[in-house]
matplotlib code that plots the C-alpha trace (Angstrom):
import matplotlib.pyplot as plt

x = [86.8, 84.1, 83.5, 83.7, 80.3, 80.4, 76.8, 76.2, 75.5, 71.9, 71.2, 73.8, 71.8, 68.6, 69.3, 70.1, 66.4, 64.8, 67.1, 64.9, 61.6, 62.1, 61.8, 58.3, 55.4, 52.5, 51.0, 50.2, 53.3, 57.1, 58.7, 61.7, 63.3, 67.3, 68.4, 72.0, 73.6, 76.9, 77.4, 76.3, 73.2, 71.6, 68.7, 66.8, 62.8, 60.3, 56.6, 54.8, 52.9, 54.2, 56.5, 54.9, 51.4, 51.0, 52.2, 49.4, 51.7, 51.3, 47.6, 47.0, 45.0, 45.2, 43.3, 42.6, 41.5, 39.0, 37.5, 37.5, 37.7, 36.7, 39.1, 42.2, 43.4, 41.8, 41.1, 44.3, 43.4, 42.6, 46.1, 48.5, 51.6, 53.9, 55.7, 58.5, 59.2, 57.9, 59.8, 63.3, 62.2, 61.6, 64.5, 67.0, 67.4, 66.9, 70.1, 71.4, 68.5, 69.5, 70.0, 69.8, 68.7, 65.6, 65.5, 62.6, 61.7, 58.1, 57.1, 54.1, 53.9, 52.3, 54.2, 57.3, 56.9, 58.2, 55.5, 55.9, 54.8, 55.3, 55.6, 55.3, 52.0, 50.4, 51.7, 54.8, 55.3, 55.2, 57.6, 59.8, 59.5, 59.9, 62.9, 64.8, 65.4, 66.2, 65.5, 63.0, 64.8, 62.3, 63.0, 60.9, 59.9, 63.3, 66.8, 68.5, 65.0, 64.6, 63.1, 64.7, 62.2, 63.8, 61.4, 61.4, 58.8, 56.5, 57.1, 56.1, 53.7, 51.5, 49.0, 46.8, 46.2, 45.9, 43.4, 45.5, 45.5, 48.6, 48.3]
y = [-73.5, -70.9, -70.3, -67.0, -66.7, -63.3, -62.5, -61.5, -58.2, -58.7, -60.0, -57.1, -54.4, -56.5, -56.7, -52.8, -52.5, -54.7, -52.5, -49.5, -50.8, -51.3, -47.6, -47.5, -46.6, -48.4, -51.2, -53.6, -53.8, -52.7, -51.5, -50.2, -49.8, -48.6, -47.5, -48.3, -47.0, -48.3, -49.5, -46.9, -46.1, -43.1, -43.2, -44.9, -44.5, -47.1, -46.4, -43.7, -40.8, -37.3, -35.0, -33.2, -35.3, -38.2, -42.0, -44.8, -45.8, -42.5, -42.7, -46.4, -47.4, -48.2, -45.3, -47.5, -50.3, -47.7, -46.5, -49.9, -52.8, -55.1, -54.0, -55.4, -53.7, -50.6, -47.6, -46.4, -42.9, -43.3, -44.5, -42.3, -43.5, -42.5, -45.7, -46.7, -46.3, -42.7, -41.7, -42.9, -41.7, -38.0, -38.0, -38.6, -36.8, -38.2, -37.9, -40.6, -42.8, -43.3, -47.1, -47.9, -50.5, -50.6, -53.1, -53.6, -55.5, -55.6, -57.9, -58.0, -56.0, -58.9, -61.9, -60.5, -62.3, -61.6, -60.9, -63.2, -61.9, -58.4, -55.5, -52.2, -50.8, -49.0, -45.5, -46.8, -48.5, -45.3, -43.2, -46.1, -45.8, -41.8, -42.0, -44.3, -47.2, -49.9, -53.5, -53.9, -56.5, -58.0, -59.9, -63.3, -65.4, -65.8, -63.9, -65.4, -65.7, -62.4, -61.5, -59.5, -57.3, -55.4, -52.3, -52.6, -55.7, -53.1, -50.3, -53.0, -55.5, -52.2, -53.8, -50.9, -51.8, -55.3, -55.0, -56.3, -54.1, -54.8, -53.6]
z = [34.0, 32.9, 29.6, 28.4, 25.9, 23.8, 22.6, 19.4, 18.3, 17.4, 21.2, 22.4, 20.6, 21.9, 25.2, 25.2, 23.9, 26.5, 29.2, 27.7, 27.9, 31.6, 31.6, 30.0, 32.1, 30.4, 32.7, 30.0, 28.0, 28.2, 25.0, 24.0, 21.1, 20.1, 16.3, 15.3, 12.3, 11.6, 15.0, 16.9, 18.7, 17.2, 19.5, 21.9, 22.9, 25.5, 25.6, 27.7, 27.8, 26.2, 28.4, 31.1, 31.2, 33.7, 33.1, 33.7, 36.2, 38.3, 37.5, 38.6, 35.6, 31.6, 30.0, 27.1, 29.4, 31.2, 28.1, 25.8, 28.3, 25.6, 22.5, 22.0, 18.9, 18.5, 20.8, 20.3, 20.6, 24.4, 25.2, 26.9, 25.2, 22.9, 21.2, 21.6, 18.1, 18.1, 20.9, 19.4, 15.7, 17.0, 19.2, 16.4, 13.4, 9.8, 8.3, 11.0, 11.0, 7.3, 6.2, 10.3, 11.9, 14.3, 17.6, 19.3, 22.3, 23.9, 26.8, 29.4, 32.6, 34.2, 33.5, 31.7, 28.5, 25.7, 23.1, 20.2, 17.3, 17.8, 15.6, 15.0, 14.3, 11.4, 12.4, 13.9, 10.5, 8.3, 10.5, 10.4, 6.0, 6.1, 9.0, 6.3, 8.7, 6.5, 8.9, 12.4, 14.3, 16.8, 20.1, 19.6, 22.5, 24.4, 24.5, 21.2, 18.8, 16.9, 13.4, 10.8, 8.9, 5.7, 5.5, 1.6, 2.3, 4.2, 1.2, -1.3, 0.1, 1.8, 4.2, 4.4, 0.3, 0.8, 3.7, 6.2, 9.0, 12.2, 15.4]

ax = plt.figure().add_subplot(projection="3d")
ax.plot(x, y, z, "-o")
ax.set_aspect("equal")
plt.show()
């Protein structure tokens, strides 16, 4: 007999994310990200560049890479990408990103790993706060880990102040 296995909302809403991020166009990483609000997805965003300009992938190369080969966590500003995060945040309006719920899943191009650990950065972090998202659920290394982040720990325990920077 097969046994019928429901997954979970989390995974569900996950799993929709990770479905997203196969749509990003960065050669490094694969994000994608879906906002829920009372069991509905509001919006949903993956990481590339901005509407009109060409994807890494067209191009062949990781701008970052070809400017700072050697940085891992900085040189931002030479990436072509919109986040994920960005991309869902301005695609929705406030109002319904109210008390929501964020779901983000990032893995590598190269080896399709999921990337323990990750988060959303600085920037990412603050749109999240203004947009009113209330919790950052993140994929962790397989398809049933995940984090819960309640956004009210980011508001109070403020990284920038403390002088821890994430990326």
């Amino acid at each position: 007999m097969i046994e019928n296995i429901r997954v979970d909302k989390t995974n569900y809403y996950l799993n929709i994310a990770k479905a997203v991020a196969d749509r990003s166009t960065c050669l490094r990483k694969k994000i994608g990200c879906v906002i829920v609000n009372n069991d509905e997805i509001i919006s949903t965003g993956y990481n590339g560049a901005p509407r009109g300009r060409k994807n890494c992938i067209d191009l062949g190369f990781c701008t970052k890479k070809k400017f700072f080969p050697d940085i891992r966590h900085a040189g931002y500003e030479a990436c072509r990408s919109v986040h994920a995060e960005q991309n869902a945040i301005i695609s929705a309006s406030r109002k319904s990103m109210i008390g929501s719920t964020l779901y983000l899943v990032s893995y590598r191009d190269d080896t399709g790993e999921y990337d323990e650990g990750a988060t959303a950065c600085q920037m990412c972090r603050k749109m999240i706060i203004n947009a009113g998202i209330k919790n950052v659920v993140v994929r962790g290394k397989n398809n049933l880990e995940y984090t819960v982040t309640d956004i009210e720990d980011w508001i109070e325990n403020d990284d920038l102040l403390q002088g821890k920077i994430t990326y």
